[in-house]
Structure formats: C-alpha cells, structure tokens
C-alpha positions as CSV (number, residue, x, y, z in Angstrom):
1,X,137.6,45.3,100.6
2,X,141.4,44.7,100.7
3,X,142.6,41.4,102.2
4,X,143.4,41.6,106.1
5,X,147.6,40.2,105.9
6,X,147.4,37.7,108.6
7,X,148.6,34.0,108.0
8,X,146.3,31.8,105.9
9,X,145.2,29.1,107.1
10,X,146.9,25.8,105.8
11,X,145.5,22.6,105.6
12,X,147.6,19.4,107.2
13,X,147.1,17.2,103.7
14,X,145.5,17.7,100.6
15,X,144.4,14.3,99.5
16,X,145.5,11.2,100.4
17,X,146.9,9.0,97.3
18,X,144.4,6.5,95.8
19,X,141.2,7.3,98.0
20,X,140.8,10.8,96.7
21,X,139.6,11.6,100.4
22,X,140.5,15.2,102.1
23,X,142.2,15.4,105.3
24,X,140.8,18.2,107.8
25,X,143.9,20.0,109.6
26,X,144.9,18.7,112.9
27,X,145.8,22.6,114.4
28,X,143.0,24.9,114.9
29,X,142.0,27.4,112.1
30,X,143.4,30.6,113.6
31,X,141.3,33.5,114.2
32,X,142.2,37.3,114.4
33,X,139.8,39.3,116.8
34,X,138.0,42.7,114.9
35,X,138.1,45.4,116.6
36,X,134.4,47.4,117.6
37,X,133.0,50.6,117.0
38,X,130.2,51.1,119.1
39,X,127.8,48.6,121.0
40,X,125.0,46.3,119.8
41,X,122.0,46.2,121.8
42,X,120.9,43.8,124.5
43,X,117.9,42.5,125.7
44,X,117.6,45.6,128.0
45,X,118.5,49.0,127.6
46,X,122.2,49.4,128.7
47,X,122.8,45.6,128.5
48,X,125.5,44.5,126.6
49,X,124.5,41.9,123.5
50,X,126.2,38.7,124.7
51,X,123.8,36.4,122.3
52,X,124.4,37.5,119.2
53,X,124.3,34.8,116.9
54,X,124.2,35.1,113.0
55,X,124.9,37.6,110.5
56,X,124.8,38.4,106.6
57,X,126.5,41.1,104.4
58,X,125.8,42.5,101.1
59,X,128.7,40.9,98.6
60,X,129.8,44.5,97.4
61,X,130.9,47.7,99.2
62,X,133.5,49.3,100.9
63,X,133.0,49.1,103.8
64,X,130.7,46.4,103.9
65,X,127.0,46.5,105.1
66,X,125.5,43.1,107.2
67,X,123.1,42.9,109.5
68,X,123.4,40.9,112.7
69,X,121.0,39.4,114.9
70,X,120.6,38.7,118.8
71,X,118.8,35.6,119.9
72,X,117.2,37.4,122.6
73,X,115.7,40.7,120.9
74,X,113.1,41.6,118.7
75,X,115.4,43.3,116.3
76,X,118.1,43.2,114.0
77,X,121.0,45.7,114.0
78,X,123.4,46.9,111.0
79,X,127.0,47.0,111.1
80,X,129.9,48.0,108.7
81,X,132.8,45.9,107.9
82,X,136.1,47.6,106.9
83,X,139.1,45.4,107.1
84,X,139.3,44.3,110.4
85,X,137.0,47.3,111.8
86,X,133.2,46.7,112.6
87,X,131.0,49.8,113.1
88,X,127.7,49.3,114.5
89,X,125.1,50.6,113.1
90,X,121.0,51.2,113.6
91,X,118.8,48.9,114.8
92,X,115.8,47.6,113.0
93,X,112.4,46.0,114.2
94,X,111.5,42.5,113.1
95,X,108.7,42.0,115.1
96,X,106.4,43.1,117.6
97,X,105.1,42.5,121.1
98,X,102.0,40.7,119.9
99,X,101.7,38.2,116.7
100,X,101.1,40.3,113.4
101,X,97.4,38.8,111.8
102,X,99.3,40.2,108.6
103,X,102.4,37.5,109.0
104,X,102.0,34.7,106.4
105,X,100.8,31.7,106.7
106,X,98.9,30.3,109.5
107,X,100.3,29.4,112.7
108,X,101.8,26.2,113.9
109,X,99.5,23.8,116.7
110,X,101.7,24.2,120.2
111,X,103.3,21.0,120.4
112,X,106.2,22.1,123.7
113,X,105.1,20.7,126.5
114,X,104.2,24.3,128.0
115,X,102.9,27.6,126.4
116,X,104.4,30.8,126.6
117,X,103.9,34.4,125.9
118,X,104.9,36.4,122.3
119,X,108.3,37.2,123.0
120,X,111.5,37.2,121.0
121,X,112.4,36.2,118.2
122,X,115.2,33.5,119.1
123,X,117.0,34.8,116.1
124,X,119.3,32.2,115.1
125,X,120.5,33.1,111.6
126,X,120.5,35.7,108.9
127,X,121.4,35.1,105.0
128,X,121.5,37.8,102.2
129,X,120.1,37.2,98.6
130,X,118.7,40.4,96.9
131,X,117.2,42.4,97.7
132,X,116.0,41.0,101.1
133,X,117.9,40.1,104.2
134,X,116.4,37.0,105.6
135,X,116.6,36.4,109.7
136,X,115.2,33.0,110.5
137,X,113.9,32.3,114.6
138,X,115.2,28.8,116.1
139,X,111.7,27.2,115.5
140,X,112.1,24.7,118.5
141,X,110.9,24.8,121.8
142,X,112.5,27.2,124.5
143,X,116.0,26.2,125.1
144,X,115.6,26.4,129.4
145,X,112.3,26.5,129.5
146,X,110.8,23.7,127.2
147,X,107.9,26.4,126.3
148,X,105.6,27.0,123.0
149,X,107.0,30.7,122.1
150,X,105.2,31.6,119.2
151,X,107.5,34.6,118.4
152,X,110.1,31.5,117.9
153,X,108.4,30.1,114.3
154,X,108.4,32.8,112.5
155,X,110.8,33.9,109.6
156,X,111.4,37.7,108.5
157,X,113.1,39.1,105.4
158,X,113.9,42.8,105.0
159,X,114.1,44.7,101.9
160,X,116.7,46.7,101.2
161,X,118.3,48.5,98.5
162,X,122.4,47.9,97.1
163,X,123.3,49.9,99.8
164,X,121.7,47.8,102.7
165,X,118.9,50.7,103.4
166,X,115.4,49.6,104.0
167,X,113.2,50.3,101.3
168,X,109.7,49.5,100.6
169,X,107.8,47.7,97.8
170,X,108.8,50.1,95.1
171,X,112.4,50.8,96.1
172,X,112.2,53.8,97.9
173,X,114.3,54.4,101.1
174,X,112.2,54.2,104.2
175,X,113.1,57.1,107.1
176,X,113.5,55.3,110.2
177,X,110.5,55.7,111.7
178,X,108.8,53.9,108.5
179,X,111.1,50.6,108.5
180,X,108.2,48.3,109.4
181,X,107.2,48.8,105.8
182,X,110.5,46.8,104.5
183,X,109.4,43.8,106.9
184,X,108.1,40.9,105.8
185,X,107.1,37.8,107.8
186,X,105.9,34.0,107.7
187,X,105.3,31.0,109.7
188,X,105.3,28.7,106.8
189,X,108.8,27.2,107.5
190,X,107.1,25.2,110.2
191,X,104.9,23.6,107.7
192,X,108.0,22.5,106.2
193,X,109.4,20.9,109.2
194,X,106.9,18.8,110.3
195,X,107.3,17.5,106.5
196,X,110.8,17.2,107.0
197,X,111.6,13.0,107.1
198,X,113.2,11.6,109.8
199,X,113.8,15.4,111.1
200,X,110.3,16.0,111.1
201,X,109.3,13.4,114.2
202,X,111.4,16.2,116.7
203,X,109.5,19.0,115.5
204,X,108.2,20.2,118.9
205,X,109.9,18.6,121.0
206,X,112.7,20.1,123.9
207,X,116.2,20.1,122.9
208,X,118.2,18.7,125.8
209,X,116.0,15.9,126.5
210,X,114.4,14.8,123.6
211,X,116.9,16.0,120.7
212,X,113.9,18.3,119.5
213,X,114.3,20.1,116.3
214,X,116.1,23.4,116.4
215,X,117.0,25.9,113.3
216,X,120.6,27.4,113.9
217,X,121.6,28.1,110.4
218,X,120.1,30.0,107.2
219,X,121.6,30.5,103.5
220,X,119.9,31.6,100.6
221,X,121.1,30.5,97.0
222,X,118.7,31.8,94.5
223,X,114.9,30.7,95.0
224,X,116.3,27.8,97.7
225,X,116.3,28.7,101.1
226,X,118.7,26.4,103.7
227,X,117.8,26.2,106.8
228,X,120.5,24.3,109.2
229,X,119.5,22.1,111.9
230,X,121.1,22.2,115.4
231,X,119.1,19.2,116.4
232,X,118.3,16.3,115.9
233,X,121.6,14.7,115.3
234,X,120.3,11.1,114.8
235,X,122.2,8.2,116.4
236,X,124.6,10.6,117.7
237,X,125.9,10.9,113.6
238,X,123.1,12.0,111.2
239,X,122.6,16.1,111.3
240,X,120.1,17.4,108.8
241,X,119.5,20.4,106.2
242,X,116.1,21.4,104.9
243,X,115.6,24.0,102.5
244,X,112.2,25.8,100.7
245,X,111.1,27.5,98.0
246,X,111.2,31.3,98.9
247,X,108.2,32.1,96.7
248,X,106.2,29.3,98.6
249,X,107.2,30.4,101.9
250,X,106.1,34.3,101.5
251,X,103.1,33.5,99.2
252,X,100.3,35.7,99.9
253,X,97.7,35.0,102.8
254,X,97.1,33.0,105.5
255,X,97.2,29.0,103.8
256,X,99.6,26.9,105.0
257,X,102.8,25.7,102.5
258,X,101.6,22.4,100.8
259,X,105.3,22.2,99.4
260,X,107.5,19.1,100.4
261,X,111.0,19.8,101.2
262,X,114.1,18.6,100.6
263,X,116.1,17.3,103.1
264,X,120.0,16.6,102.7
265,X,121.3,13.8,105.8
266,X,125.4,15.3,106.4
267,X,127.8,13.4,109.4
268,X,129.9,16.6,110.8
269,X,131.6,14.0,113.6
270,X,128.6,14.0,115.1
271,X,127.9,17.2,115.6
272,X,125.0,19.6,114.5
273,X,124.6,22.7,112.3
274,X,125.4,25.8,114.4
275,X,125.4,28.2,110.8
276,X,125.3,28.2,107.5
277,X,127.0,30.4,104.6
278,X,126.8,30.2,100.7
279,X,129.3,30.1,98.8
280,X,129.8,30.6,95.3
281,X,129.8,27.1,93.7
282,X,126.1,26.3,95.2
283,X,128.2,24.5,98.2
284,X,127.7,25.8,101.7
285,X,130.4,26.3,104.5
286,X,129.2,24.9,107.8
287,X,129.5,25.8,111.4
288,X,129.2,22.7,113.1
289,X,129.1,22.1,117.2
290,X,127.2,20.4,120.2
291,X,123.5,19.7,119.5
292,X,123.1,20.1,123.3
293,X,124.7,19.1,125.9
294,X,128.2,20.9,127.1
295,X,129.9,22.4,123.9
296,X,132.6,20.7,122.3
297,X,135.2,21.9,120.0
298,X,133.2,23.9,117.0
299,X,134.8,22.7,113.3
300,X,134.1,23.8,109.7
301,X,133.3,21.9,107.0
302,X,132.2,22.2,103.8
303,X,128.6,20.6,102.7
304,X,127.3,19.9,98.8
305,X,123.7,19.5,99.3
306,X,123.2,18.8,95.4
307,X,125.8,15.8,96.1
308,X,124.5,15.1,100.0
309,X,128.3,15.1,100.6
310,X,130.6,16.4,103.4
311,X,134.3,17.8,103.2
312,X,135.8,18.6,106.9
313,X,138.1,21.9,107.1
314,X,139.2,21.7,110.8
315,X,138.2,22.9,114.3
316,X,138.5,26.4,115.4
317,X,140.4,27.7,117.6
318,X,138.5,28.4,121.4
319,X,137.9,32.3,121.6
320,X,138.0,33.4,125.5
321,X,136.8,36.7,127.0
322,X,135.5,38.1,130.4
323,X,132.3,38.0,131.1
324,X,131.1,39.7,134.0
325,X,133.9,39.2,136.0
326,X,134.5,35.9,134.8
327,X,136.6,34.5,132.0
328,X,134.2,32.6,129.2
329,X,134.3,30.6,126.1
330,X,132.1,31.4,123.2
331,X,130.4,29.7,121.2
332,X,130.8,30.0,117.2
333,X,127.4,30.6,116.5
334,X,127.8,32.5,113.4
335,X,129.9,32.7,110.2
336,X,129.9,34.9,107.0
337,X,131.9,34.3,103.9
338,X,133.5,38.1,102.7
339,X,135.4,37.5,99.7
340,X,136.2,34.4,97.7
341,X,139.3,34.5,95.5
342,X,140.3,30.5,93.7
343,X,139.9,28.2,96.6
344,X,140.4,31.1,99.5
345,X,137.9,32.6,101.6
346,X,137.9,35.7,104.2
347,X,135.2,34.6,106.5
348,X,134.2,36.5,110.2
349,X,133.5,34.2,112.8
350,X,130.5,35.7,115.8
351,X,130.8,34.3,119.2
352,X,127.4,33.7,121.6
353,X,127.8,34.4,125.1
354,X,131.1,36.7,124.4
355,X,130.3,40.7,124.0
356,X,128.9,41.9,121.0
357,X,129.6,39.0,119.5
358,X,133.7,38.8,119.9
359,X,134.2,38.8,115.8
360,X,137.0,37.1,114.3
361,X,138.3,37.2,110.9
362,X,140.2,33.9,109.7
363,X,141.2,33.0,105.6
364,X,140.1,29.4,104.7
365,X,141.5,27.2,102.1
366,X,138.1,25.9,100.7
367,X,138.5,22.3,99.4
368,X,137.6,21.4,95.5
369,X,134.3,19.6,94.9
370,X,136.4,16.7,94.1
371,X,137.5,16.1,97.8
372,X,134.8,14.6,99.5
373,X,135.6,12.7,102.7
C-alpha cells in the first residue's frame, strides 16, 4: 500500500533531559477523513451503520482486506482499503437469533440486574492473527438498559484464507451461502473475567452506575489474546487489560476455562480502553476515552503489557458530522495499525455514532520502548 502524503504527525518533545520521560503532544494528532465506497449495514434494512465500532485488516495486500463490526448487528461486514479509499464489502453472519448449543464453553450465570432476550452481538472489537479474524462482544451488561444479553458474552473468530475469504476447516473457500462453516464461537472469556483481580468484582455489573466491567478493545499477538477494558477504571486512574490463551478459550466442548489470566493495571489520565491494536514489537497502541459518563477528549497511547508500562501519544482531534439533521461528535471507538515503517505508523481511526463509521487515516510517530512516562 503506498503511503497517503499528508503531514506526519509530530510530537511536542521527545524526552525530557535526565528523567528519560516522553512528553505526549499538546496539539491534536490530525486526522484525514477516507473517502466511502458503498454503505455498511445497520441494525435494519435501509438504516445507515452509525455504531460501528472496531475493525482488523490482513497485514498484506493491495488493497487491503479488514473486516469491521457494528455494535448493534449480528454480523460482520468486509471492506477494502486502498490509500485513502474504503470499499465495502459483504456481510458475514456471527451469530444467530437463538444461542448455538455448539458455541464453546458453557454459559455465564446472569448477574445484570434484569434478563433479556438473544440479541446482538454488542460487537466491540475485532483483531486479525492467522488465519482467523477474532470479533469479541462487550461482555457487560446492556449499556441503557442494565439487562443480561446473553448474545453479549460470547467471542467469534472467522477463518479465512490470505485473501480474507472464509474458508472452512481444511482451507477451502466457502460460497456465501456456506459461511457459517468458517464461524467459530465461545463464552469462555467470561470465565476469564470473573478471574480477572480487582477487575473481576465489576463483572456483571451496569456501566454507568456501578463502573461494571465492559470489553471495548481486542488484539491478538500470537497464542495471547488482549482483551481491553472500557470499565472499571478504578479510583478514577486504574484501567485494566486481560488477555487468554486462544487454545484455552476455543478448546473443544462445553467445560468452562480453568485458566487464570493475566491482568496488566495501565493509568491512560484516567480514562479507559476504547480499542486495542498490535503492533510489531509485542507493544499495543491504545484508544483511550470516557469509561461512561459524557465523552471527553479520546488520546492514544502506547501500552507494554510485558513491562505493565504506559507511553502517552496525544489526543485526537474531535471528528464532526451530521447526523440526522443534526451536527454530532463521534466517538473513536476503533483503530487499526496499516503499515509500520522505524518508529512511524499509518493507522485508520472509526468513529461510533458518525455514518459508517467516518474513517480517518492519521501517521503516528510511535515512541521507543525506552520512553516510558
């Protein structure tokens, strides 16, 4: 993919003498909008996708296949990536009306203070690590509602070959009508949570009120699965990561994961984990924003769980669009590293709440491992 020419991204100081600390830029990281081929789906037919909210790409091709999800469908939907051009692409089931007695695991006791009907999927992330595309549900009670959505704690991988089409078991592209055979799903990761230390005591519980646990971010490096937490942000400081074992977590049958994870405190000003993305040094680069509450500002940073430590980038700049009539902020809900080159990175930006997602590309200076703040 060749390099969009817009201005890089600078950062206000580099180190500051004698405390080897990194300063985060004052000025916004500037964003350049994509333009859109086509429409992704909403929650109804001929409803524009105004919640779309995380996406992964393969790391080779031209263009470049990802898959994006909306928080309020049962589906996935491709997309192409050619400089600043995205193409939208087919849509893909995840899951179904009713729980599937052949997902993994066994699932989780209803701890919300209501119940509700199989739903969607609250999709809140999606990573890539071959050959599977992994699209992880928000795990947390119903945002508005407070309800037990079963349809929320489950996570899905599709299989896919180098070119991003579904394929089953043996490789073999699937025709359309077949995809459900590249689908894969499990409600281990809520095992996992409720083993998750200080995190685990707001598994369950409602967001606004009671800072309950909510997944907002996913990244895959290897075997290790990362899955970012919106909430809790203890003491108004502490946000957490948690991360698996990917063999654990789609085991065969219907036990429960035994596995203890491991959990990585981070302080992002505050703020929690709105999405993840790897990048190639085993570090992650982090979406952070609001837990709940009204939004703030949303600001990158750059997190090495290996070290538990936290490097800031800066804030992004606010994107605005109109929304039915009515001019709206979004909220970076999404982010997806393109290319890497030294210690620069192409990322693309996704909005919730704006139109199919209003992406923005940007080019990041990524601080050295030796910068911690």
């Amino acid at each position: 993919m060749r390099s969009v020419d817009f201005a890089l991204v600078t950062m206000g100081l580099l180190g500051c003498v004698g405390s080897g600390a990194y300063a985060q830029q004052a000025s916004p990281v500037s964003l350049r909008q994509m333009a859109i081929e086509g429409a992704f789906a909403g929650k109804k037919a001929g409803d524009a996708a105004t919640d779309i909210s995380g996406m992964a790409c393969l790391p080779e091709g031209a263009p470049r296949k990802c898959l994006l999800i909306n928080d309020e469908n049962k589906s996935a939907q491709f997309a192409t990536i050619d400089d600043d051009r995205m193409v939208v692409g087919d849509v893909v089931p995840l899951i179904g009306s009713a729980a599937d007695p052949r997902t993994l695991g066994r699932p989780p006791d209803e701890t919300c203070e209501k119940s509700d009907d199989f739903k969607d999927l609250d999709g809140e992330g999606v990573a890539y690590a071959a050959p599977y595309f992994y699209i992880v549900g928000s795990h947390g009670c119903g945002r508005s509602s407070g309800k037990f959505r079963l349809s929320s704690f489950i996570l899905v991988r599709l299989r896919v070959d180098r070119q991003g089409q579904p394929v089953d078991s043996a490789g073999r592209p699937l025709a359309r009508e077949n995809v459900a055979q590249a689908v894969e799903t499990t409600y281990r990761v809520s095992d996992l949570l409720q083993r998750a230390g200080k995190a685990a005591e707001f598994f369950g519980k409602d967001l606004e009120s009671a800072n309950g646990l909510n997944i907002e971010g996913v990244a895959v490096q290897g075997v290790t699965i990362w899955f970012g937490l919106r909430a809790p942000v203890r003491k108004n400081k502490t946000a957490y990561l948690v991360s698996g074992d990917i063999d654990d977590l789609f085991k065969a049958g219907n036990k429960g994961s035994k596995a203890k994870p491991k959990v990585v405190p981070v302080e992002l000003d505050g703020l929690g984990i709105r999405d993840l993305a790897p990048l190639p040094d085993k570090r992650l680069l982090v979406v952070a924003g609001a837990a709940h509450g009204p939004e703030v500002p949303f600001k990158l940073f750059v997190v090495d769980p290996a070290k538990e430590t936290v490097t800031p980038i800066g804030p992004l700049a606010a994107v605005t669009q109109q929304v039915d009539g009515k001019m709206k902020t979004g909220k970076a809900e999404g982010v997806t590293v393109l290319e890497t080159t030294g210690d620069k990175a192409q990322i693309v930006v996704l909005f919730d709440g704006l139109p199919d997602g209003a992406p923005h590309l940007a080019n990041v200076l990524i601080p050295g491992r030796n910068k911690p703040r």
